[in-house]
N, C-alpha and C positions, 0 to 999 in steps of 0.2 A: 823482530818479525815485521811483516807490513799486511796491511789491509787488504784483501782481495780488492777490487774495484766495485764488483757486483754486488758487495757484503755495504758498501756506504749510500746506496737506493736503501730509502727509508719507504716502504711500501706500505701502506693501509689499507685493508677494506673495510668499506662501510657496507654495514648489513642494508638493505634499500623494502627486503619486502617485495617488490614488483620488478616487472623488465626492465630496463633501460634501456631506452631508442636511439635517442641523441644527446646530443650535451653540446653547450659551447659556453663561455665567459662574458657578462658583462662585465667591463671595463668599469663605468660611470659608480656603478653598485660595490664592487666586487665582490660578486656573486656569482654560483651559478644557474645557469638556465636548465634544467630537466625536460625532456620528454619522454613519460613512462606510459606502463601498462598493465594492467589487472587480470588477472587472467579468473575466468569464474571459480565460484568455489567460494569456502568458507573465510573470512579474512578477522584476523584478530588484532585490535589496534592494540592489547597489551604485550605485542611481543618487541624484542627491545629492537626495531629499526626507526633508522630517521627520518623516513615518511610514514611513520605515523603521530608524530608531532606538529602541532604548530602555534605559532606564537600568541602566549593565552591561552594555549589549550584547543584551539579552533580557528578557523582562519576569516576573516570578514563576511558575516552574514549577508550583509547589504549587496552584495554579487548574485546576479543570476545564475553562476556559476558557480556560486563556492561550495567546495568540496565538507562537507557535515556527515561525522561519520561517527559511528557510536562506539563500544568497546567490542562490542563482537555482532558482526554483519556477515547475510547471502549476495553474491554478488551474481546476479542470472546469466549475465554476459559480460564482456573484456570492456573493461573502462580506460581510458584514456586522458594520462593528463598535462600539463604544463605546469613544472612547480622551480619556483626560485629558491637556491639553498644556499645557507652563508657558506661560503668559501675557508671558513675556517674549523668547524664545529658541524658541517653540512646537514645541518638543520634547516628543516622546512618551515621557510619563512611564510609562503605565500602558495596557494595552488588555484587553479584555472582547469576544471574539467571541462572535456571537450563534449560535443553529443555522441548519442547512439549512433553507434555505426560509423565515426568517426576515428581515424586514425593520424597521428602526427608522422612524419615523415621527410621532413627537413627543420631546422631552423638555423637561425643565422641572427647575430648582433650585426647590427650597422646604423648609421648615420648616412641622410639622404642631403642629397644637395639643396643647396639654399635652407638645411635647419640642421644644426648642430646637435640636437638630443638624440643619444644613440640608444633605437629602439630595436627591439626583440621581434622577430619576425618568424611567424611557423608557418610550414604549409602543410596540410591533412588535405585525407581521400576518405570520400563515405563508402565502405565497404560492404555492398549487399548479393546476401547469398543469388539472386537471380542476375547478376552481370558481373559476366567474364572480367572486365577491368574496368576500374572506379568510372563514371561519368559525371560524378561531379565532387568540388573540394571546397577549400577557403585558402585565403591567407591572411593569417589574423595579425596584428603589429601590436604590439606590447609595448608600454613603456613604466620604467621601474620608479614607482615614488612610496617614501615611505615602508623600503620594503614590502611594498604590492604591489603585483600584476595587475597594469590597467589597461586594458581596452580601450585601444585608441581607436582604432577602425577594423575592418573585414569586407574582403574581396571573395565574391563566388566567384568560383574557374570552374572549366568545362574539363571535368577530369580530374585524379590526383596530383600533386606535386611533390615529386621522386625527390628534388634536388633544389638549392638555391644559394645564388651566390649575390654578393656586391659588387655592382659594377658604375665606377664612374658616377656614384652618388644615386645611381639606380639600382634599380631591384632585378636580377634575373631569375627564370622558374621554369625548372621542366616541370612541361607538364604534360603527363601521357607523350603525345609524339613531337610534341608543337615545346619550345623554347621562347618565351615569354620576356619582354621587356617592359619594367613600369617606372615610371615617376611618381615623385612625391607632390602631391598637392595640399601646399599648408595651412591654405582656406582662406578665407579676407578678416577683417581686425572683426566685424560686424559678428559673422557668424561661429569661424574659429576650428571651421570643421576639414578637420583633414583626411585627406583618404589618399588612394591608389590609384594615378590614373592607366590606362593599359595605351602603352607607345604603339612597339610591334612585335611580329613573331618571327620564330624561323620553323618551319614544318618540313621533316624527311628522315625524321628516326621513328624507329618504333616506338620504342621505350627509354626518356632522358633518364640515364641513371648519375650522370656526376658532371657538373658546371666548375670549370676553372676560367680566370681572364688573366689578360694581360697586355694594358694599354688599353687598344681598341678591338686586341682579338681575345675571342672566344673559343677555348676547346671543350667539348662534351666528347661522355660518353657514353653508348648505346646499349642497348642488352643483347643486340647481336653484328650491329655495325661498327664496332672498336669505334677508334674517334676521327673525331672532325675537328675544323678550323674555321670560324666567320669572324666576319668583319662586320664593325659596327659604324653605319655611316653614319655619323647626326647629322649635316647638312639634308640626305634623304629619308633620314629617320627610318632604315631599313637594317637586317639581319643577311648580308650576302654569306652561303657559303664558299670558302675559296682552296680547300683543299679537306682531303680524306685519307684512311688507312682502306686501302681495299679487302684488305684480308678480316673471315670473319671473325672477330675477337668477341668475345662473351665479356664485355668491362664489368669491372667492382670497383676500379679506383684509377682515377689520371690526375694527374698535375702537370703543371707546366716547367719546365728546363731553362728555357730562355726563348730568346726571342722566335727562332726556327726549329728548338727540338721541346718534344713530350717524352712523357714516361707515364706507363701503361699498366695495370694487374688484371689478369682474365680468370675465369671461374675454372680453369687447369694449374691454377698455386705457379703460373709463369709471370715475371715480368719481362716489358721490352721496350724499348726506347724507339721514337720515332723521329725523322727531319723531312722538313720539306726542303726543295730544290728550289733553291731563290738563283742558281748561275745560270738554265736554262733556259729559251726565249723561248721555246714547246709550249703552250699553253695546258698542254694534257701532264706532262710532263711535271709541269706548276703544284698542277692540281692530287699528285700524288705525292703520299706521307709517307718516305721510305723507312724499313726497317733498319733503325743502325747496330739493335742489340739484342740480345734478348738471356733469359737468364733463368733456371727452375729453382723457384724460391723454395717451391715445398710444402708451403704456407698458405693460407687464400689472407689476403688483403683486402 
């Protein structure tokens, strides 16, 4: 007899305890990066999940942040956090709660130009019951030593940040309607102090829900404008858009195909492929992302 295919996926779960938001991999650590969530209510740290451990027993006092939690806690509202887990044993190595009213909402591992340490980057939205949509957020950067999360720097943005990618040793960030580009500044020998500086932006969506690049172009997508296409100039240090999908698409997810086609999922469980017209000299023409395909998964992505 032979193996089914699908019987040789060795599948685990790990009981967590809380939501999961995001996840990605450090590489430098190999570990991974968590962003969770609490939802109110009674919380028992003796029940057997792997965020309720941590190494020692507790995780570094000396944090303004660190998470100290007893064996049986009221939690009055949704807490929020950032926790590093080995990659093998996904045990919680290290955690970083965020503040009241804080939510995480993207992160991303990368490495910035001109410094080779590949730091952890989240972007949160402070969610308050009197406005309609966040007006203001952070982007915190992380960098992993000793198995701890450390706070390396924190950027306030005007708004929350949906999405973020690496682009060209810089940082991209939706955020609210506005697409955001930063550099890395690694501070002088004297003082040592690094942060985020803010380049440029691009503003004409509602709402950045997904950042992909490639090269120098950038596609996002909206939560009711399907996607787009910019160009990133460095010599003008500007964000040009230079092509669109007119059609309204509800995005959840895009990538990139290659150099003139995307692929697309909308909040109706369809996907569909798009290209732009690079043989036409039409400049309107240019600017429009044809439909090449389209497909009912059935699914939402």
């Amino acid at each position: 007899g032979t193996i089914d295919p699908i019987q040789k996926l060795h599948i685990r779960s790990i009981p967590l305890g809380e939501q999961p938001r995001r996840i990605c991999f450090h590489g430098t650590s190999q570990n991974f990066v968590l962003v969770s969530s609490r939802s109110p209510g009674f919380v028992s740290n003796t029940q057997p999940t792997v965020l309720s451990q941590q190494v020692g027993g507790q995780p570094d006092p000396s944090s303004s942040n660190a998470v100290m939690m007893s064996d049986n806690m009221f939690l009055d509202e949704e807490v929020h956090y950032v926790r590093l887990l080995n990659n093998h044993t996904f045990e919680c190595l290290n955690t970083y709660q965020l503040d009241a009213n804080e939510i995480g909402n993207a992160i991303c591992c990368m490495s910035f130009e001109g410094d080779d340490t590949e730091y952890i980057v989240v972007g949160t939205g402070y969610v308050l019951p009197e406005e309609s949509e966040p007006s203001r957020g952070r982007l915190l950067v992380f960098e992993v030593k000793d198995n701890r999360l450390l706070l390396v720097t924190e950027k306030d943005i005007k708004g929350a940040c949906y999405c973020m990618n690496s682009f060209n040793g810089k940082l991209l960030s939706g955020c609210n309607a506005n697409i955001q580009l930063w550099k890395w500044q690694p501070g002088t020998e004297q003082d040592g102090n690094k942060t985020l500086e803010y380049e440029c932006h691009h503003h004409g969506s509602i709402i950045t829900l997904t950042l992909q690049s490639r090269g120098d172009f950038i596609i996002y997508g909206d939560l009711m404008r399907s996607i787009s296409v910019l160009l990133y100039k460095p010599d003008l240090g500007s964000l040009e858009e230079i092509a669109c999908d007119f059609n309204p698409n509800y995005i959840t997810a895009s990538e990139v195909l290659g150099d003139d086609a995307y692929i697309g999922a909308e909040n109706s469980y369809n996907l569909f492929t798009l290209g732009q017209n690079t043989d036409t000299t039409n400049e309107d023409e240019q600017r429009m992302l044809n439909t090449l395909g389209q497909f009912h998964l059935g699914d939402f992505v």
